[in-house]
C-alpha positions in Angstrom: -209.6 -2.2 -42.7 -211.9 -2.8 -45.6 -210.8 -4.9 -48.9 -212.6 -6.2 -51.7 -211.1 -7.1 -55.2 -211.7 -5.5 -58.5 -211.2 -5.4 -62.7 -209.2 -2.0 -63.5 -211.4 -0.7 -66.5 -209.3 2.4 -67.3 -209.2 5.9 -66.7 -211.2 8.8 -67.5 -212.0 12.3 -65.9 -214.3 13.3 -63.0 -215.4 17.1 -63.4 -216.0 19.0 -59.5 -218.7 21.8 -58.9 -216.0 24.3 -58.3 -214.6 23.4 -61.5 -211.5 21.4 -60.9 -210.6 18.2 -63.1 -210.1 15.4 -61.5 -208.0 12.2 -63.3 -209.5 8.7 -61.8 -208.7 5.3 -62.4 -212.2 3.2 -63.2 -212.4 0.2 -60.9 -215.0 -2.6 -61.7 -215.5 -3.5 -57.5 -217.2 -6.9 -56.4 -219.6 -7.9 -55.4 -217.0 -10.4 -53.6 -219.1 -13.3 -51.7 -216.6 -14.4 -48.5 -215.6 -18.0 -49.5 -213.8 -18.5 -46.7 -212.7 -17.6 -42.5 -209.7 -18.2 -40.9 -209.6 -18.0 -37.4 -206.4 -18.2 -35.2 -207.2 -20.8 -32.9 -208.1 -23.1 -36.1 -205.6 -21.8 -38.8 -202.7 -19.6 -36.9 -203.9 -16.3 -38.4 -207.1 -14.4 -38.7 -208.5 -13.5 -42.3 -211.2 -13.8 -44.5 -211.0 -15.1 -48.5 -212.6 -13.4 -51.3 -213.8 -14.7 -54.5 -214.1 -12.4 -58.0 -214.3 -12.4 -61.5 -216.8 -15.2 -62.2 -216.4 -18.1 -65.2 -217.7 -21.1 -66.3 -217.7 -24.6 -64.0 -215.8 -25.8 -67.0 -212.8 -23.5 -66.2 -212.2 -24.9 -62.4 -211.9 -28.1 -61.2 -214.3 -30.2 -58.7 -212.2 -29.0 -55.8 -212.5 -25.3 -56.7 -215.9 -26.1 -57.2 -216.9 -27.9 -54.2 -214.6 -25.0 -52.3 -216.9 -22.1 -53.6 -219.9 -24.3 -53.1 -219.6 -24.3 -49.4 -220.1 -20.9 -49.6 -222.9 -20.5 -52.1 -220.8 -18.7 -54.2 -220.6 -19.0 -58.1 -217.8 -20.5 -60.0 -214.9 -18.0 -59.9 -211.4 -17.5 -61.2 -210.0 -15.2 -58.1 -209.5 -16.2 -54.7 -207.6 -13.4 -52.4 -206.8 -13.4 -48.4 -207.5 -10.4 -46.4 -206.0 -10.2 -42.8 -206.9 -7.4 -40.5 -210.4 -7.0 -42.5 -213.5 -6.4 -40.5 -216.7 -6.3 -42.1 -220.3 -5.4 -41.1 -222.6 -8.4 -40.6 -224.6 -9.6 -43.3 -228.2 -7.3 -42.6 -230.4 -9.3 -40.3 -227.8 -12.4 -39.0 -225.5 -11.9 -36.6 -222.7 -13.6 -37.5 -221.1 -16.9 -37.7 -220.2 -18.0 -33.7 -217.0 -16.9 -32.7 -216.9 -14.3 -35.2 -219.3 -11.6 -35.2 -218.9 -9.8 -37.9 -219.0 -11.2 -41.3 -220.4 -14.7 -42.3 -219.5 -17.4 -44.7 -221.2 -16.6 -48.3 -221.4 -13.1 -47.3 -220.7 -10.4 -50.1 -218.5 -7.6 -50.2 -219.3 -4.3 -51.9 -218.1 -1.2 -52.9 -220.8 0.5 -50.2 -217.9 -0.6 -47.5 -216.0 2.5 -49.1 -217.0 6.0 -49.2 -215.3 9.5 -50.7 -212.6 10.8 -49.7 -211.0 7.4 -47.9 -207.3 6.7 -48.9 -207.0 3.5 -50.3 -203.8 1.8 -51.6 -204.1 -0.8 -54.9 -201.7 -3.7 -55.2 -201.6 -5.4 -58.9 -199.3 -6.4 -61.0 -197.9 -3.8 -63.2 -197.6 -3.9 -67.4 -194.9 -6.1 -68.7 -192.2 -4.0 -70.8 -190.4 -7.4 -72.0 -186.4 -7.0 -71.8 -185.3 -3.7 -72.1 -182.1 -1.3 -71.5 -180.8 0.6 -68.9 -182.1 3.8 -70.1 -185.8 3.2 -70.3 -185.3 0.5 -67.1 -183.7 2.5 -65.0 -184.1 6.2 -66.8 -179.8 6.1 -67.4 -178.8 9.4 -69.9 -177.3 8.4 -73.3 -173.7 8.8 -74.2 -172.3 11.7 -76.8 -173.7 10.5 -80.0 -171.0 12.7 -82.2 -169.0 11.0 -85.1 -166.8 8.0 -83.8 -168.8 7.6 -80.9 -169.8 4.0 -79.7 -171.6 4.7 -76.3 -175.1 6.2 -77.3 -177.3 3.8 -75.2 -174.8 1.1 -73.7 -174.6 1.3 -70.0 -170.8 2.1 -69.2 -168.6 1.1 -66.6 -170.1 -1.4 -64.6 -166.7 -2.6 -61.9 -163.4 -2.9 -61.6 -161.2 -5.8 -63.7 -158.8 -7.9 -62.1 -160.3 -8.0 -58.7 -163.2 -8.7 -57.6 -163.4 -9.9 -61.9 -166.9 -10.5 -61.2 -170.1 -8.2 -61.8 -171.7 -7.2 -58.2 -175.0 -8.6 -57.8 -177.7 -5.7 -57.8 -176.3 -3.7 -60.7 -178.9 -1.4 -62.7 -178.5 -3.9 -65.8 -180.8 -4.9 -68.7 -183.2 -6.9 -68.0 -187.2 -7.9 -67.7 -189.3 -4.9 -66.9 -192.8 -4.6 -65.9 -195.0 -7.6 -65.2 -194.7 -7.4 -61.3 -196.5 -7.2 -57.9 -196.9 -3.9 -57.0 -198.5 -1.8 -54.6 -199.5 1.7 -54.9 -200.0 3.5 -51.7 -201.8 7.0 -50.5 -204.4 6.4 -53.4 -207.8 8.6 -52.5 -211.2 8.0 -53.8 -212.7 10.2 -55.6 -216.2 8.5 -56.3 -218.5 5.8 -55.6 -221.3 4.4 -57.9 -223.1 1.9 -55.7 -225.5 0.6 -58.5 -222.8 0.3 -61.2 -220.3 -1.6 -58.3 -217.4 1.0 -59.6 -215.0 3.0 -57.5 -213.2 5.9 -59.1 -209.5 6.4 -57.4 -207.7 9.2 -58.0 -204.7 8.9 -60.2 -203.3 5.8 -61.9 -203.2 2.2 -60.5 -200.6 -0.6 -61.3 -202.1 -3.1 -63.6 -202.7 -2.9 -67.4 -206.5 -2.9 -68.3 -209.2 -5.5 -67.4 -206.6 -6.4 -65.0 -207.4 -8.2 -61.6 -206.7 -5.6 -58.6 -206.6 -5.6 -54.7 -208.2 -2.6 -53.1 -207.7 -1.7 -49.0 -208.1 0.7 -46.9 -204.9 2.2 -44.9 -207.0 1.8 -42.3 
């Protein structure tokens, strides 16, 4: 499985020879410098750590700092564990002992994808605030003729002397949006090596400049 994190720029169209319209999402992709290893003889799990989206050395603290300078990496706001990633070695090493296949400060780009691989995203989705059953949960309205005092409420929601409680997992009002979410049988439509940008066909969770995770199903 390949991974590497990514800024969700927007979306926009991709036009085929044949004619056909494609609608991508605009991912900003790496480069992600591998900040950290974890082996299971030394941690309990294998997986490897990326780091994106970099800042000033003002924004972290010494320990992030000193963390992301073992790696020769630059001062960076994300840090995301992959398991189950493999990775080509880094072109002419062959790896750090024991491992193989991908070194400490070793960067990930969007050349480990290619056209046509499905992909799922995971991000977290827009934040809708509090809101009602209708657009929540897409509930129809009441009758909204004269007298009527049920156009958006949500009805009947359990019985009254017994249990004369409210059974937890009702579709209620309540926050919506502004959650962890993964989209799954994504397919990419286009790499631009030069630019770092993957273009995935259809819509991603996340709300613009957003941070998202990008893997293979593989």
């Amino acid at each position: 499985m390949s991974a590497i994190l990514g800024k969700k720029l927007g979306m926009t169209q991709l036009f085929r020879e044949d004619g056909e319209v494609v609608p991508v999402t605009v991912i900003e992709a790496g480069p992600c410098p591998v900040t950290a290893i974890r082996r299971e003889d030394r941690d309990g799990y294998s997986a490897i750590q990326l780091a994106f989206d970099e800042v000033k050395e003002s924004k972290l603290t010494k320990a992030e700092l000193g963390h992301l300078a073992k790696a020769d990496a630059a001062p960076s706001r994300v840090l995301v564990e992959f398991r189950d990633v493999e990775l080509p070695a880094a072109e002419g090493e062959e790896g750090e002992e024991g491992d193989g296949e991908v070194k400490l400060g070793q960067k990930v780009t969007v050349a480990a994808f290619e056209e046509g691989q499905k992909v799922k995203v995971a991000g977290i989705t827009i934040g809708k605030g509090f809101q009602g059953t209708v657009k929540r949960h897409n509930f129809g309205r009441g009758p909204v003729s004269h007298g009527s005092h049920n156009v958006r409420a949500p009805g009947s929601i359990g019985a009254s002397a017994w249990p004369a409680r409210v059974f937890k997992g009702m579709r209620l009002p309540g926050q919506m949006g502004g959650k962890r979410r993964t989209q799954l049988g994504l397919e990419i439509a286009g790499v631009d090596v030069d630019k770092n940008l993957l273009m995935i066909k259809g819509s991603v969770p996340g709300a613009k400049n957003s941070i998202v995770e990008i893997r293979t199903n593989g």
